[in-house]
N, C-alpha and C positions, 0 to 999 in steps of 0.2 A: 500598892505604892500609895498609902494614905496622905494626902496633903498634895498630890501633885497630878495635874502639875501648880508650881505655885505662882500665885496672881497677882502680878505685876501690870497695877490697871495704865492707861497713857489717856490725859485726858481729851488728848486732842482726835479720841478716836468716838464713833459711837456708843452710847452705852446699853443699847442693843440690836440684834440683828435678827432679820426673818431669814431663815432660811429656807429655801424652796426646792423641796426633796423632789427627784426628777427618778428616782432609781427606778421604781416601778413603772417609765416610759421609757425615758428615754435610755436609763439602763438595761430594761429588759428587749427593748426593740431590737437589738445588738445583735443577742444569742443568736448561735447557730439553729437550735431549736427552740420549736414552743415551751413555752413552762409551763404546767395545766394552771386552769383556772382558778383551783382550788389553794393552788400555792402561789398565786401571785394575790388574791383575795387576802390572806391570811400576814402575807408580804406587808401590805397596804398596815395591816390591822394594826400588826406590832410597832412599824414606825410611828403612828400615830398615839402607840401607848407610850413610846421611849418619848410623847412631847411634839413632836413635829408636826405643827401648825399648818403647814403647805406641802400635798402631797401628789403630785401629779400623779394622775390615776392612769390615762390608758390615752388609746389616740383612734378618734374615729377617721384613720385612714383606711381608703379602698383598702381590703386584707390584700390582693395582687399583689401592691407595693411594702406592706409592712405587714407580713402574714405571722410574725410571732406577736402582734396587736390584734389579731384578726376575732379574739370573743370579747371585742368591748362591751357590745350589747350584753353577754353574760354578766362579767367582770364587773358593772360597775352599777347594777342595783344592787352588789353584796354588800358594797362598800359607802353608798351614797350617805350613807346615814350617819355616816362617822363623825361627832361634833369637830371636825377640821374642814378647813378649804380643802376642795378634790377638782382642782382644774383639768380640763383633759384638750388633747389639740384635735385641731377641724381644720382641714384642708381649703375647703368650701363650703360651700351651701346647702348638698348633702349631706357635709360633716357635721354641717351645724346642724339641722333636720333631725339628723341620729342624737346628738348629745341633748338636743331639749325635748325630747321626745323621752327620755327618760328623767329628766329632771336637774340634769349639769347645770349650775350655777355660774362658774367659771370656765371660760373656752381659752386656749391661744393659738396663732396663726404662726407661720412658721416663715419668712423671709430670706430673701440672700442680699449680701452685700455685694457679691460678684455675678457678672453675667454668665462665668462658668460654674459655677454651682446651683445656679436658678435653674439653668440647662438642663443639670444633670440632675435635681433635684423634684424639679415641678416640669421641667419641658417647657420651659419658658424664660421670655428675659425675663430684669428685673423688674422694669416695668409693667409688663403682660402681669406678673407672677401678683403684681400691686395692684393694678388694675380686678385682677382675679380675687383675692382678699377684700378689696374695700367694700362691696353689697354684703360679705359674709358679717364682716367689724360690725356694718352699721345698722345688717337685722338683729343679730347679738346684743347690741349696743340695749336697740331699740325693746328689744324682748327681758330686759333687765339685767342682761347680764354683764360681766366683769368683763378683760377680756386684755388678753396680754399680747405685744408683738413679739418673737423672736428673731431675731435678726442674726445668722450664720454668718462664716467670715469675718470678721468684723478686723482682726489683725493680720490674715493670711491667708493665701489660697492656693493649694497643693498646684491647680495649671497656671492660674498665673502671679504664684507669689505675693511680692506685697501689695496691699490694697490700698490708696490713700487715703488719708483721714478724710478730707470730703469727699470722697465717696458712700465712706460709710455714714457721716453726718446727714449726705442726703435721701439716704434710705430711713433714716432713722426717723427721719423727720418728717416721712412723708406716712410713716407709719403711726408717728403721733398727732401729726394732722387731722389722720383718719381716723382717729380716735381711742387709740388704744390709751388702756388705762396703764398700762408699763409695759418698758420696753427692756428685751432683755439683750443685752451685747455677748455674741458668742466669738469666743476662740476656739472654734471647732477644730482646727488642727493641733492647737497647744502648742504656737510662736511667738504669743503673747510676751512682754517682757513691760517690768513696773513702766519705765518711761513713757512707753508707747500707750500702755494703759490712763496714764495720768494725760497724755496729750490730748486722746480722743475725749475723753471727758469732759476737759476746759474746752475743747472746740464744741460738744454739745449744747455744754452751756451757756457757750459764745451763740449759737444759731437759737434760741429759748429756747432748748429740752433743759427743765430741770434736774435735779440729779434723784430728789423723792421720785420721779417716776422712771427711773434707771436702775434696774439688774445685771450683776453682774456673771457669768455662763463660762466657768475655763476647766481648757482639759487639762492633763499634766503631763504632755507627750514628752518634755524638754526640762521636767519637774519645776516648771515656773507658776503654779497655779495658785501654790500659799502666798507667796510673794506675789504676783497681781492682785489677789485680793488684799493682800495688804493697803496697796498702792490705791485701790479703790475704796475702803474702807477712809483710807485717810484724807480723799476725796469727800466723803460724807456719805457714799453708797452706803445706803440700810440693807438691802436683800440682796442674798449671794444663792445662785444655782449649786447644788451636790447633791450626791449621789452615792444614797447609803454603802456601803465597801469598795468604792469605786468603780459602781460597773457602766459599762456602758462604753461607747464610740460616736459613730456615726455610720450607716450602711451605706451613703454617698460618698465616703471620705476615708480612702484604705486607712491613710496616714493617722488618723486619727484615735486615739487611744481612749481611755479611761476619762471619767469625769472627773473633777477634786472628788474626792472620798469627803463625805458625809464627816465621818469620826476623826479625820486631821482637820477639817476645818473646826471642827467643836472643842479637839485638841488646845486650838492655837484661841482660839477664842475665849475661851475658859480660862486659859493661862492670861490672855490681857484685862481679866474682868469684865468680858462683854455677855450679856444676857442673851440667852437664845433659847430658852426653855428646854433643852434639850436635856435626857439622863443619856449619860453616855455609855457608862454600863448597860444599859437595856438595851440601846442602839449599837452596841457591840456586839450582845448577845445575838441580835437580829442581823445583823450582816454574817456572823457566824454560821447561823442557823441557814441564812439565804445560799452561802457559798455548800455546805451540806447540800442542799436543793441541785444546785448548778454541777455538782462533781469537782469542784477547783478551789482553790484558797482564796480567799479574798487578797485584792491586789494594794490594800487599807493598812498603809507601816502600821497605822494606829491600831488595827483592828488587830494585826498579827503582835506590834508585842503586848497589846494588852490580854490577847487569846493564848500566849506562849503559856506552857507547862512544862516546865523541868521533868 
């Protein structure tokens, strides 16, 4: 389908966007099983030839709790070398011990907006869970490295539904305090909706979080996740979290489904004239090739009708 889709720029949007591929974490963490080394390595490789500048590699969590992450230490001198950003997440101070010990440049921490999913996530309030991050931010910090916050919940929470905008404002805030160099807003159960997205934003920037150091993280349980990035795009958000063929959940979160797909955010992007370096044909072939890997179709409309064969 030569020409399309066709680009129809809007100027009031940005004129380019980082995108911050998570497939290889936070999609693979998902699986019911491991994926061997050698094909989550190879994983890494191709996305970063299809263009993808930001590639979260792996996550130095205890293997106990996240045992299809469990060969980081493998995993991620195959890949260190790759001219791209390879952030990976740290729990702690262990975590972070493991990631600079090999040579991680970029770490991020992992937060909740709610005290039920801090619970059930870290085993700890929110607070405790902040408390527990701020020595890890500020050795990180101190060791030169990058260092992103994640922030869970941010629009909803399977035990206790909606969450209030200051709520999440104060979590957010105390995460930028601590120093993170961005913070990412998640919709980990995919109840996000535009409005609700444009609110919390204005109120972040009402409490001084900028919006440059705001990412934006949606699933698409409710198919709302092109449309809040829209809604944040037109907020002035530059980095949007996805995940090549959409894989991925949440292992704390049943409710939670798939991440935006990689190739409909580049879809939609493409089509408004936004830059993002990305080929999408190669990154199609690659979420192709990863669903081959896994035994299942990619869950990526984009991936499926551009892979369709008469």
């Amino acid at each position: 389908m030569s020409g399309l889709p066709m680009t129809v720029s809007d100027p009031a949007l940005p004129a380019r966007v980082r995108i911050h591929e998570v497939g290889a974490r936070d999609g693979l963490q998902n699986e019911k099983t491991a994926v061997p080394t050698d094909v989550k390595a190879e994983f890494v490789r191709r996305l970063a030839a299809a263009g993808l500048t930001t590639i979260e590699a792996t996550s130095f969590v205890h293997p106990k709790w996240v045992p299809q992450l469990a060969d980081a230490e493998e995993l991620f001198p195959r890949v260190r070398d790759l001219p791209v950003r390879l952030p990976v997440l740290v729990p702690n101070e262990r975590g972070l011990d493991r990631a600079l010990a090999l040579g991680a440049r970029e770490v991020a921490v992992f937060a909740s907006a709610t005290e039920s999913f801090a619970k059930a996530n870290l085993n700890r309030t929110v607070d405790e869970a902040l408390a527990m991050f701020e020595p890890t931010v500020i050795r990180a910090i101190e060791s030169g490295l990058k260092v992103r916050g994640y922030l869970s919940m941010c629009f909803g929470d399977p035990w206790e539904g909606a969450v209030p905008v200051e709520q999440v404002v104060r979590v957010t805030k105390a995460l930028a305090d601590m120093g993170c160099d961005e913070l990412s807003l998640g919709d980990t159960i995919g109840v996000a909706t535009p409005g609700h997205v444009q609110a919390l934003l204005t109120a972040l920037n009402e409490a001084g979080v900028p919006t440059s150091r705001i990412a934006v993280h949606f699933h698409d349980t409710y198919g709302q996740a092109l449309s809040n990035t829209l809604a944040a795009l037109r907020h002035g958000v530059t980095t949007v979290d996805a995940s090549a063929g959409g894989l991925g959940g949440c292992p704390y979160a049943k409710s939670a489904t798939g991440n935006l797909a990689t190739e409909d955010l580049v879809w939609m992007l493409d089509g408004l004239g936004i830059e993002t370096g990305v080929d999408l044909a190669a990154l199609t072939a690659t979420s192709v090739w990863m669903a081959e890997q896994l035994g299942r179709p990619s869950p990526s409309r984009t991936v499926r009708a551009l892979s369709h064969k008469e």
